[in-house]
C-alpha positions in Angstrom: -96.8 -37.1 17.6 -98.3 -33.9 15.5 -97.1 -35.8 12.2 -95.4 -32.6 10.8 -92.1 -32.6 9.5 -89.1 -31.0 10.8 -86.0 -30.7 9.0 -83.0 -31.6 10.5 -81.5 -27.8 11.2 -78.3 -28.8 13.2 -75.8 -27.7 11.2 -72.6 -28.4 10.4 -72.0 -24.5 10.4 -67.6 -24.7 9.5 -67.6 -22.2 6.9 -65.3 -21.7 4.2 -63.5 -17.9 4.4 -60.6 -15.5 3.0 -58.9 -16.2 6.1 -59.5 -20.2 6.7 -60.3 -19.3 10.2 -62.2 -22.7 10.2 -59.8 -24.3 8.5 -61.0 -24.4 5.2 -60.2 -21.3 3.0 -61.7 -20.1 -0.1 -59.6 -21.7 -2.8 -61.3 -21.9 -6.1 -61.8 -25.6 -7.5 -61.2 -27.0 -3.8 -64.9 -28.1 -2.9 -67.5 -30.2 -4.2 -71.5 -29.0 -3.9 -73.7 -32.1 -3.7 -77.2 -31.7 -4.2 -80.0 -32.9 -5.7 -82.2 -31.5 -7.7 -85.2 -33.3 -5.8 -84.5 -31.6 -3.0 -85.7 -27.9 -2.7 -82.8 -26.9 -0.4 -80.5 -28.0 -2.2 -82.3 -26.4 -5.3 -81.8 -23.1 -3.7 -78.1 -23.7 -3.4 -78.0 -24.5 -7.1 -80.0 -21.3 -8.3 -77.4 -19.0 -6.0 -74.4 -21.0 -7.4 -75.6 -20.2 -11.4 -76.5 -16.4 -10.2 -73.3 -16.0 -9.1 -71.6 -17.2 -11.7 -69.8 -20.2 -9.5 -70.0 -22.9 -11.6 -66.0 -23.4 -12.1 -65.3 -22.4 -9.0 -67.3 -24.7 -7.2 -68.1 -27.7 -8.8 -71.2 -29.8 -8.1 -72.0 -33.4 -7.6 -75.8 -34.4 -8.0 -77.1 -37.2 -6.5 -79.8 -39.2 -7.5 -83.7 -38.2 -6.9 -84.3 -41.1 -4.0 -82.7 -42.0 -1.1 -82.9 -44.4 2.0 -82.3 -44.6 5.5 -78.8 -44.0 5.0 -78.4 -41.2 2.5 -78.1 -39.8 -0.7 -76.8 -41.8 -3.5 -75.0 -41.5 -6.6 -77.1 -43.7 -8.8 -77.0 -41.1 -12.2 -73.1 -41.3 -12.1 -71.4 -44.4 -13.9 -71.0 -47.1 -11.3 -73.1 -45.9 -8.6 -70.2 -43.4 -7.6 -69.2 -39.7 -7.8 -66.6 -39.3 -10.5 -64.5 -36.9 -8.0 -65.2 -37.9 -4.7 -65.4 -41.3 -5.6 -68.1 -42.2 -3.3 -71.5 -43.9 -3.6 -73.4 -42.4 -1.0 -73.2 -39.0 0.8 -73.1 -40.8 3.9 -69.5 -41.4 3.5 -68.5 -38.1 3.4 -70.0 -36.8 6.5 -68.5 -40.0 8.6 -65.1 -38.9 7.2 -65.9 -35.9 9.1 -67.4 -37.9 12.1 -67.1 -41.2 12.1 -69.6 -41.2 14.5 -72.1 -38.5 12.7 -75.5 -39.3 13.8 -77.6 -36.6 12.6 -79.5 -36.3 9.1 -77.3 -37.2 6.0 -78.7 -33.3 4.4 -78.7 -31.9 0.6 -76.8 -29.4 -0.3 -74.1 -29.9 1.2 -70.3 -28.6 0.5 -67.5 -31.5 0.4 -63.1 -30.8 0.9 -62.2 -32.7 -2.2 -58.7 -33.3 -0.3 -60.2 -34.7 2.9 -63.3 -36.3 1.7 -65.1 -34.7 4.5 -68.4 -32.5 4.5 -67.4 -28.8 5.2 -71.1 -28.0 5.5 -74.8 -28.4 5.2 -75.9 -25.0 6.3 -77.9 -23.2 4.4 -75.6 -20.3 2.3 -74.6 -17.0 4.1 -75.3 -15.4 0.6 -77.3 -13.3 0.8 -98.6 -7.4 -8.0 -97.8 -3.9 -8.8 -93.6 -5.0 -8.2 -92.3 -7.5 -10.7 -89.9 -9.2 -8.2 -91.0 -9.5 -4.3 -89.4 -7.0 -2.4 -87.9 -4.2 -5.3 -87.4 -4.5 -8.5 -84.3 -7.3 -9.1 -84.4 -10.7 -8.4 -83.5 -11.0 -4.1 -82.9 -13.6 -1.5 -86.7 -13.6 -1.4 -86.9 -14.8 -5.0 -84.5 -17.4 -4.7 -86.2 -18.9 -1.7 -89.6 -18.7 -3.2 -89.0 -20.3 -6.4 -88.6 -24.1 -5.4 -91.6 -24.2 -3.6 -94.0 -22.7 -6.7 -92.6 -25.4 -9.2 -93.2 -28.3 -6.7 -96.7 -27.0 -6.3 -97.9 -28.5 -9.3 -95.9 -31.6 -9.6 -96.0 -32.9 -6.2 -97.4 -30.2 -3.5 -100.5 -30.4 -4.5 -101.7 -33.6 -6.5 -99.1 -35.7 -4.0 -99.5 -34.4 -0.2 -102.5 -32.7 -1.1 -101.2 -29.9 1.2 -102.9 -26.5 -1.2 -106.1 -26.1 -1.5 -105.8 -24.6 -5.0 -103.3 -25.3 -8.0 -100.5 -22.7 -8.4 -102.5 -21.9 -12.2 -105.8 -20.9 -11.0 -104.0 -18.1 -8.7 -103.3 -16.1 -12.0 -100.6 -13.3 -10.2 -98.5 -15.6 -8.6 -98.5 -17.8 -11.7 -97.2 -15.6 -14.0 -94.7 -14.6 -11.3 -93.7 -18.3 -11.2 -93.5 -18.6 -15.1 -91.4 -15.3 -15.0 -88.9 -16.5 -12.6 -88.9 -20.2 -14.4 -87.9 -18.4 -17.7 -85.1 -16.0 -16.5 -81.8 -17.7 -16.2 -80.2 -19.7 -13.4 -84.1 -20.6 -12.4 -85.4 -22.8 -14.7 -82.1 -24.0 -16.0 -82.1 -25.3 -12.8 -85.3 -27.3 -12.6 -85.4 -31.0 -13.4 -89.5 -31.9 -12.9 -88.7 -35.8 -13.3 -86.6 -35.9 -9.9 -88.9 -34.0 -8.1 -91.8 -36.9 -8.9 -89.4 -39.6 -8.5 -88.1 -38.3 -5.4 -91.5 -37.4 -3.8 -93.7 -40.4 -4.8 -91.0 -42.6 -4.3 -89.3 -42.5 -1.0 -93.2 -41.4 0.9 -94.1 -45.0 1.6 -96.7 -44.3 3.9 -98.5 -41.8 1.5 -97.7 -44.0 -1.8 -96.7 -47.3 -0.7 -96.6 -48.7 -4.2 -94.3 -46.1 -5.7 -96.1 -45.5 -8.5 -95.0 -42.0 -10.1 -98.3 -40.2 -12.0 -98.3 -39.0 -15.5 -98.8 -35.6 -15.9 -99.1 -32.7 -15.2 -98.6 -30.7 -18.1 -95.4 -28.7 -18.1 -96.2 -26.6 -21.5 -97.4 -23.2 -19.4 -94.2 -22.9 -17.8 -93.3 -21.4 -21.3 -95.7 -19.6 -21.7 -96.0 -15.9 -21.8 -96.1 -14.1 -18.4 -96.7 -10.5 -19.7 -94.6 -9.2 -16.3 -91.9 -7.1 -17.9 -94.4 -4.5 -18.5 -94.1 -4.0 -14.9 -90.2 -2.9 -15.5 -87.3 -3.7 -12.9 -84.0 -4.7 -14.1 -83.9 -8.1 -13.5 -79.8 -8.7 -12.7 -79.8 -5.4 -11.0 -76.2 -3.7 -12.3 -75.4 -6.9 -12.5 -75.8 -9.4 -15.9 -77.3 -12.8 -17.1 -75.8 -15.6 -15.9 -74.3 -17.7 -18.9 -75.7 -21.0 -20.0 -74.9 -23.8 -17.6 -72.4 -26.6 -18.5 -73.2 -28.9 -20.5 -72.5 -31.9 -17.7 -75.4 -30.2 -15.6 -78.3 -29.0 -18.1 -81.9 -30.4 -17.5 -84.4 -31.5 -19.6 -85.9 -28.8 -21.5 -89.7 -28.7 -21.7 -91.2 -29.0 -25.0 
C-alpha cells in the first residue's frame, strides 16, 4: 500500500436535463444539494451554485463537518435530521437509490426531494501579470483552485504537513487567494471552523486524540490584495452574485 488517497470517482453520473432523458428533469425547487462545507468538493459545488445565482432554485442541505464509517450526518440541523429530506445521515439517501449501494457515501451530492434518492455525486458539468488564472474573469480554473488555497493554512499545512511553505510567505499567490476570498460567492462560502473540525477530527491515525489547534490567524484574509490594478472584469458581462441567504451565511472574520 503507497498510503495515498484516492477519492472514490465512481459516479453516480444520472444527470438532471431539459429533457429528463434520465429521468430527472430540471424543475426548479425539485432537488436538494448536500454538502459540507469541510469538504473541498463539495465547496466547489457551493461556490458554482452562489455564481450562478441558484440558490432558490436548488436548495442546499449542509451536513455536519465529521463523519464516520457510514456517512455524512446532519448533526447542525435540529434533531440530528435534515429539515426537508428528513434524514439523519446521507447514507440513507443513496440506499433509497440502491439499497445495496456499496461505494463511498460522497459530498456534494444532488438529492430528488420526491424520491429521497441521490440523483448524483459527480462533479458539475458547469463549466502574475493576469489577475484571474487563465484571462481576465473569474473561470472554472478559479473555482477549482480556491478550496485548496484556504485549507492550506488551516489544515494543509500545519495538519498533514503536505507544503513545504505557508500559502503567506508565497506573496503572488497570496494576494490571489485573498482576492478571490474577498469577491463574492468565494468567501461567503468559506466556513474555517468545519474545515479544522473535519480534518483534525475524523484523521485518527494522524491525530488520534482529536484535538483541534488554535489558530491560525484569519485577519489577512481581509486584507488588502492590491490586484485590481491588474484590471479584468471580474463577473465578466455578467454581475455580482447577491448576498447569500441568511439560513446559509458563515462566520465572518473579524
Amino acid at each position: 500500500m503507497s498510503g495515498e488517497f484516492s477519492r472514490d470517482t465512481a459516479y453516480l453520473d444520472t444527470r438532471i436535463t431539459v429533457d429528463g432523458e434520465d429521468g430527472y428533469p430540471v424543475e426548479p425547487g425539485r432537488y436538494r444539494l448536500v454538502v459540507s462545507r469541510a469538504c473541498p468538493w463539495a465547496h466547489r459545488a457551493v461556490i458554482v451554485r452562489r455564481l450562478l445565482g441558484l440558490e432558490d432554485a436548488l436548495p442546499m442541505g449542509i451536513a455536519g463537518p465529521t463523519h464516520d464509517e457510514r456517512s455524512w450526518a446532519f448533526t447542525l440541523d435540529p434533531g440530528g435530521r435534515d429539515p426537508v429530506l428528513g434524514i439523519e445521515r446521507l447514507q440513507e439517501a443513496y440506499l433509497a437509490r440502491d439499497p445495496h449501494y456499496d461505494k463511498g457515501i460522497t459530498v456534494p451530492a444532488i438529492i430528488d426531494v420526491p424520491s429521497g434518492e441521490v440523483v448524483t455525486n459527480g462533479p458539475p458539468g458547469r463549466p502574475s501579470a493576469r489577475r484571474y488564472l487563465v484571462g481576465d474573469t473569474i473561470t472554472e480554473a478559479d473555482v477549482r483552485l480556491f478550496p485548496t488555497l484556504v485549507r492550506f493554512a488551516a489544515v494543509y499545512h500545519g495538519h498533514f504537513k503536505c507544503n513545504r511553505n505557508k500559502l503567506t510567505e508565497d506573496p503572488v499567490l497570496w494576494a490571489y487567494a485573498r482576492d478571490l476570498f474577498q469577491t463574492p460567492g468565494f468567501g461567503d462560502t468559506v466556513e474555517f471552523s468545519h474545515i479544522k473540525r473535519h480534518y483534525y477530527g475524523v484523521h485518527h491515525t494522524i491525530n488520534p486524540n482529536g484535538i483541534v489547534p488554535v489558530g491560525p490567524d484569519l485577519s489577512g484574509w481581509t486584507a488588502p490584495h492590491g490586484r485590481a490594478a491588474l484590471g479584468g472584469r471580474t463577473f465578466g458581462d455578467g454581475t455580482s452574485p447577491g448576498p447569500p441567504p441568511a439560513d446559509e451565511r458563515v462566520a465572518e472574520i473579524s
